[in-house]
C-alpha positions in Angstrom: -11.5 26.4 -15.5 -9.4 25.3 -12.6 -7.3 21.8 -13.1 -6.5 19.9 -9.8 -4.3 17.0 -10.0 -5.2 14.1 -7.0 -2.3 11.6 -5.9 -4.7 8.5 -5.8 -3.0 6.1 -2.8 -5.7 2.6 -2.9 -3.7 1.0 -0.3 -4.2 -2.5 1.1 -7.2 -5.2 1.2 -10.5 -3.3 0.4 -8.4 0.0 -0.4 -8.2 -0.9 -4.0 -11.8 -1.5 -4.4 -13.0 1.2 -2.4 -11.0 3.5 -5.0 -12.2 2.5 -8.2 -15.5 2.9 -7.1 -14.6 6.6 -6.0 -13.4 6.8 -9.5 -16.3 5.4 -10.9 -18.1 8.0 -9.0 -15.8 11.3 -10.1 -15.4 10.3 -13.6 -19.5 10.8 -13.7 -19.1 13.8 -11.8 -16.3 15.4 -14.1 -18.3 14.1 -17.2 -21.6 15.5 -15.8 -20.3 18.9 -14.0 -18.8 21.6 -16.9 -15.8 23.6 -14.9 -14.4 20.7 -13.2 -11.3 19.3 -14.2 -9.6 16.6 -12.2 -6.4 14.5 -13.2 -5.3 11.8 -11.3 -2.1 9.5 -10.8 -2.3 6.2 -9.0 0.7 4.7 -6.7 1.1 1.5 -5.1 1.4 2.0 -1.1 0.9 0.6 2.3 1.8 -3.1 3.7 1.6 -5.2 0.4 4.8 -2.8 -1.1 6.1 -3.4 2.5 6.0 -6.7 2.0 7.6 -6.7 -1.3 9.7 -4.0 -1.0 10.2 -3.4 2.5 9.2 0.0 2.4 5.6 1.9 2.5 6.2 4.7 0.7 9.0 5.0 -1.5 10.7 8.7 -1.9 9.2 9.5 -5.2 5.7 8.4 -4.5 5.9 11.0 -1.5 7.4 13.6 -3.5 4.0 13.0 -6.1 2.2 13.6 -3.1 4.0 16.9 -2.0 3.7 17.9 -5.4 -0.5 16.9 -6.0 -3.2 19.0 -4.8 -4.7 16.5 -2.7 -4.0 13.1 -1.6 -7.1 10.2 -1.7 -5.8 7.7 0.3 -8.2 4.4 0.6 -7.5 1.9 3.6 -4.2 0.7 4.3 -1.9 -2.1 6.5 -2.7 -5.5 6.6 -2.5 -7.4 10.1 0.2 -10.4 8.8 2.4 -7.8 8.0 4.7 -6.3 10.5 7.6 -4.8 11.5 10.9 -6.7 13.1 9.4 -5.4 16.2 6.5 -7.3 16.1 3.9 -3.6 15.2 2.2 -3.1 12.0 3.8 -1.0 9.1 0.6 1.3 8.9 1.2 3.3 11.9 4.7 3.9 10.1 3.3 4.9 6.5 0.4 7.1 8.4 2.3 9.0 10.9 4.8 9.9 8.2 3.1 10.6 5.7 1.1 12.9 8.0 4.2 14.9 9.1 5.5 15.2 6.1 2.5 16.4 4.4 2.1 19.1 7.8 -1.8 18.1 8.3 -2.5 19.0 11.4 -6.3 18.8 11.5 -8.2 15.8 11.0 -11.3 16.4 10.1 -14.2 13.0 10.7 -18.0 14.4 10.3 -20.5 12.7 12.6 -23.8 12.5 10.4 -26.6 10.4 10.2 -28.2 10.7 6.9 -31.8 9.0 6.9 -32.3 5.4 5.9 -28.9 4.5 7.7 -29.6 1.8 10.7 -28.5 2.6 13.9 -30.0 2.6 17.0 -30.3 6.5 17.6 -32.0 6.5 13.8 -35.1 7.5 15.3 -34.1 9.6 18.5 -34.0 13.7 19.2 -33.2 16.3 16.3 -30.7 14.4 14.3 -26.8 13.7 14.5 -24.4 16.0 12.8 -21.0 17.0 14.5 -18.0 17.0 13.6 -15.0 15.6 15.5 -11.3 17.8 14.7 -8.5 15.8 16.1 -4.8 17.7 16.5 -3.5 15.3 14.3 0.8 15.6 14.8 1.0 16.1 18.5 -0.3 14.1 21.4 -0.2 10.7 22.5 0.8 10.2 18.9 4.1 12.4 19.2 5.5 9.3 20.9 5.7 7.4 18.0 9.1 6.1 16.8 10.5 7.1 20.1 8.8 6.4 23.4 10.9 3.9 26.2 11.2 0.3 27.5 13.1 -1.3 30.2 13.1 -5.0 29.3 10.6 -6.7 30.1 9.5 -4.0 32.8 8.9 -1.2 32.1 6.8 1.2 29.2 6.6 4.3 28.6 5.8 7.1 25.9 5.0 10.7 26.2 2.1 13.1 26.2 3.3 16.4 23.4 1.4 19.6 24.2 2.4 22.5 22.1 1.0 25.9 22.3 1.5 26.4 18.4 -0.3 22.7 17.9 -3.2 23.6 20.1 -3.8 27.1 18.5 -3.6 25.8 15.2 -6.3 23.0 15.8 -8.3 25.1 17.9 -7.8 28.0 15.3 -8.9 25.5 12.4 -12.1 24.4 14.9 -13.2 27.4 15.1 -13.2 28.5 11.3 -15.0 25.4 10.5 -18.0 26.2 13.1 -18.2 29.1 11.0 -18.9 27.5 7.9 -21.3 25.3 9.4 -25.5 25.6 9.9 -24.7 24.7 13.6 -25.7 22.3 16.2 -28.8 19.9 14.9 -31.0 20.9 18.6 -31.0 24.6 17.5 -28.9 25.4 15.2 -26.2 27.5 17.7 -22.8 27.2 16.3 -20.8 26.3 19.2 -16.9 24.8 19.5 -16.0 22.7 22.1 -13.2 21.4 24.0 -12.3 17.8 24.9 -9.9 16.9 27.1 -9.1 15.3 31.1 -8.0 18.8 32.7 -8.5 17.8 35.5 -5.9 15.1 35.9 -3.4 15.9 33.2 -1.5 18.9 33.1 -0.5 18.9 29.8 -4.4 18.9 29.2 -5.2 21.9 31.5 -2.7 23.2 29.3 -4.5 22.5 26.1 -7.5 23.7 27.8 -6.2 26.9 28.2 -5.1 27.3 25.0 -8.5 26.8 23.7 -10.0 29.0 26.0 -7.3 31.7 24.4 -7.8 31.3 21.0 -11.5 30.9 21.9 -11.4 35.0 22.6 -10.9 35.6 19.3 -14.3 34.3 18.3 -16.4 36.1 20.1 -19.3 35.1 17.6 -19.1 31.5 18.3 -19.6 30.3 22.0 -17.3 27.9 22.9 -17.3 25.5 26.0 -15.2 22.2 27.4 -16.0 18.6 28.7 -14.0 15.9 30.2 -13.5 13.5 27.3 -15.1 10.3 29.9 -18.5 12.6 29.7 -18.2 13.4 26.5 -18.0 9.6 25.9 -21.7 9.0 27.5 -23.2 12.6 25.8 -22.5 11.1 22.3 -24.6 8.6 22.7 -27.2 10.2 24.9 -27.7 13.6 23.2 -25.3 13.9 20.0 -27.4 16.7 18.8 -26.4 18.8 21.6 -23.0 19.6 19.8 -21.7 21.0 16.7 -17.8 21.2 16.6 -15.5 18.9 18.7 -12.0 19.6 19.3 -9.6 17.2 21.3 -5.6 16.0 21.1 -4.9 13.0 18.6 -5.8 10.0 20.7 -9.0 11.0 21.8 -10.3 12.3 18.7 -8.9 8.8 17.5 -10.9 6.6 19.9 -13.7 9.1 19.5 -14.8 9.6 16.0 -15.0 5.5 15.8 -17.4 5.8 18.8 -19.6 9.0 16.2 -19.0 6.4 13.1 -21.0 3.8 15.5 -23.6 6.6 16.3 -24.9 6.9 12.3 -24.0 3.5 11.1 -20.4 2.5 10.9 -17.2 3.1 9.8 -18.3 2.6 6.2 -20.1 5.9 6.8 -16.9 7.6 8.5 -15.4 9.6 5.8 -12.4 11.8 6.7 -10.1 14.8 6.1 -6.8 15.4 7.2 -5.7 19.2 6.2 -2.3 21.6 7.0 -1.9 24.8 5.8 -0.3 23.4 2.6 -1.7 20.1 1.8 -4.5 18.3 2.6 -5.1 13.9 2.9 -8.6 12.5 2.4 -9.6 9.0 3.8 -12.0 6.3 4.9 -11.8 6.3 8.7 -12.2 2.2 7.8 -9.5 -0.3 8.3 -8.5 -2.1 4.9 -10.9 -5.6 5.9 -8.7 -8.3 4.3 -11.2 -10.8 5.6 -13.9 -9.7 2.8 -10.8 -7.9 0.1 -11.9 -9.0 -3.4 -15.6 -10.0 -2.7 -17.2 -6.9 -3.8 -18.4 -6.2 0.0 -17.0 -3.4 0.5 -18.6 -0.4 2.1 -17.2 2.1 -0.5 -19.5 5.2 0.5 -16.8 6.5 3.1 -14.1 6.4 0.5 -16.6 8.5 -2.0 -17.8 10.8 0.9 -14.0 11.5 1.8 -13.8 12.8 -2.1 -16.6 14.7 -1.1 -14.7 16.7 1.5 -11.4 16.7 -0.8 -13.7 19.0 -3.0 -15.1 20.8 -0.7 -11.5 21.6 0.5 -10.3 22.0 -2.8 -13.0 24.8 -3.5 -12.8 26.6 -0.1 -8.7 26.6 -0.2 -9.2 28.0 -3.9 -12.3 30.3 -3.8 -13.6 27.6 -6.4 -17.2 27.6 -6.6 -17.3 24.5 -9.4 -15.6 22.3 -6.5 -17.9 23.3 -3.7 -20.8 22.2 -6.4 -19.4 19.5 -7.1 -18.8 18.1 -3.3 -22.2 19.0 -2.2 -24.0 17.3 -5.6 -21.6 13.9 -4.3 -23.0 14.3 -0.7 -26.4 14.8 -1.6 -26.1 11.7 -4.4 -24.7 9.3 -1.6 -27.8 10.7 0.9 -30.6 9.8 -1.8 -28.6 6.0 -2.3 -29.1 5.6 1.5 -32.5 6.9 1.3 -33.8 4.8 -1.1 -32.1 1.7 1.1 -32.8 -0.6 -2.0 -28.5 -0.7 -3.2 -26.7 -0.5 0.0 -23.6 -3.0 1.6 -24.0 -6.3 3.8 -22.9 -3.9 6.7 -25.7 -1.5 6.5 -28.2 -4.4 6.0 -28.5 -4.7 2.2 -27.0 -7.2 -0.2 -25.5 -4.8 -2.8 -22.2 -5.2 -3.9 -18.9 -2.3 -3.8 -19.6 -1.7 -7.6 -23.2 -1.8 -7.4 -23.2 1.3 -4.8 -20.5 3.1 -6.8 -23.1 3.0 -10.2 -26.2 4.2 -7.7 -24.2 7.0 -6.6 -22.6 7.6 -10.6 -26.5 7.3 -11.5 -27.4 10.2 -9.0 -25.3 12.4 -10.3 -26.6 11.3 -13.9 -30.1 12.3 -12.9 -28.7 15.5 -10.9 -26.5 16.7 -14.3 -30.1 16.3 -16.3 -32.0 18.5 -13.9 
């Protein structure tokens, strides 16, 4: 038996809710699941320690972090609470935390699991892609630095690195692998999202792709201009399997693929370096609803999902990959049955109600 220790980060507004129903959900799962072992230690993070503190992280917390074998962070920053600059601290606590940690994939699955409402619920083959945003380079390089001339002038810079580009492509391409494929026919197929033909430093990433893309010769690969891609989500999302893109796209886009199946309470996500790996809700933290029990908490307990599934893959642990796909399959029979689901996908179930149907799937799944 394997024993993972998870740095548990609940964050701001909804975070902390959100996160004790996860835990609600993988105390069942460790109680119900012999072989798994999880420990956890919880740490106060995010705008409300801002606020009292005026930091977002302090040093030891990050160290924990460092030290863990996975990070489950809930939602964090709150919109009152800002920097002397006038921006919010959660850019801050992110974007450090992420280069510190060295995740340079983010990981946000595009699935529609039936009983979910949206409007492409009963269109084509079914939605399941997966967007992988380069997660430390980009648009997003900018951050902390960038220029202004009074009242003027703005600028900040576009980062294209080779190494960036083949390590996000790289990671792209070994997750098509592990994937059943596109949902129109099952082809396993990685492609390319950028504007190559008006940026150079995106020609560049293109052409990067396109070299690391040699060295898959099993898995055809292809690119489109990120302002078509934007229209073939929503016309024919079954048409594609793996996306790859730089950080601000794959930002703006995997809200757009939450909006395809449901919402961002659906949107779970996975941030992942060769060392360490973060796992998050691609939701905001919602202070407008914090403490009501309204919460969406599924894409909090799907993100634990993909820490598992992580967790199992990185360790050749076959207990883990179990255990994520028994969560996944517990959270698709909750939408399924439609009767205990959140105000935002139409029902009137509270966060703690959905966090005991899933804990009771997995009760019913450990019996079988």
């Amino acid at each position: 038996m394997t024993a993972y220790r998870i740095a548990l980060l609940p964050g701001d507004g909804i975070g902390p809710e959100c996160m004790r129903a996860t835990r609600t959900v993988l105390d069942q799962l460790v109680a119900g699941l012999p072989g798994l072992e999880l420990s956890f230690t919880s740490h106060q993070a995010g705008a409300e320690l801002y606020r009292q503190t005026g930091e977002t992280i302090p040093a030891d917390v990050l160290r924990d972090c460092l030290d863990a074998d996975a990070v489950l962070l809930s939602a964090i920053g709150l919109p009152d609470v800002r920097q002397p600059d006038g921006t919010e601290v959660q850019p801050m606590m992110m974007v450090g935390l992420r280069r510190a940690l060295g995740v340079h994939s983010a990981v946000r699955p595009v699935k529609l699991y039936p009983g979910a409402p949206c409007a492409l619920r009963d269109a084509g083959p079914g939605i399941d892609f997966v967007v992988v945003r380069e997660n430390l380079e980009g648009l997003f390089a900018s951050f902390g630095g960038g220029s202004r001339v009074g009242e003027e002038v703005a600028t900040d810079t576009m980062v294209i690195t080779r190494q960036g580009t083949s390590r996000v492509t790289d990671f792209a391409f070994r997750l098509a692998r592990r994937r059943n494929g596109r949902p129109l026919d099952g082809q396993r197929r990685v492609t390319c999202v950028d504007k190559a033909n008006v940026f150079r430093s995106l020609a560049f990433f293109r052409q990067v792709f396109f070299d690391v893309a040699g060295q898959y010769p099993d898995v055809p690969s292809d690119a489109v201009y990120v302002d078509a891609m934007s229209l073939y989500m929503v016309q024919r999302p079954w048409d594609f399997d793996v996306l790859v893109m730089e950080n601000q796209f794959g930002d703006i886009l995997s809200d757009l693929g939450a909006g395809l199946v449901g919402g961002l309470g659906l949107g779970p996500s996975a941030e992942i370096g060769d060392e360490h790996a973060l796992f998050q809700p691609s939701h905001g933290t919602a202070p407008q609803i914090a403490g009501k029990n309204l919460a969406n908490p599924l894409a909090t307990i799907l993100s634990a999902s993909m820490m598992l599934d992580w967790l199992g893959d990185k360790h050749r642990d076959a207990v883990c990959l179990e255990a994520a796909m028994i969560i996944e399959n517990a959270v698709a029979q909750v939408i399924r049955q439609g009767d205990c689901l959140t105000p935002d996908l139409g029902g009137k179930a509270g966060t703690s109600d959905v966090a005991q149907a899933v804990a009771d799937q997995l009760k019913l799944a450990s019996a079988t």
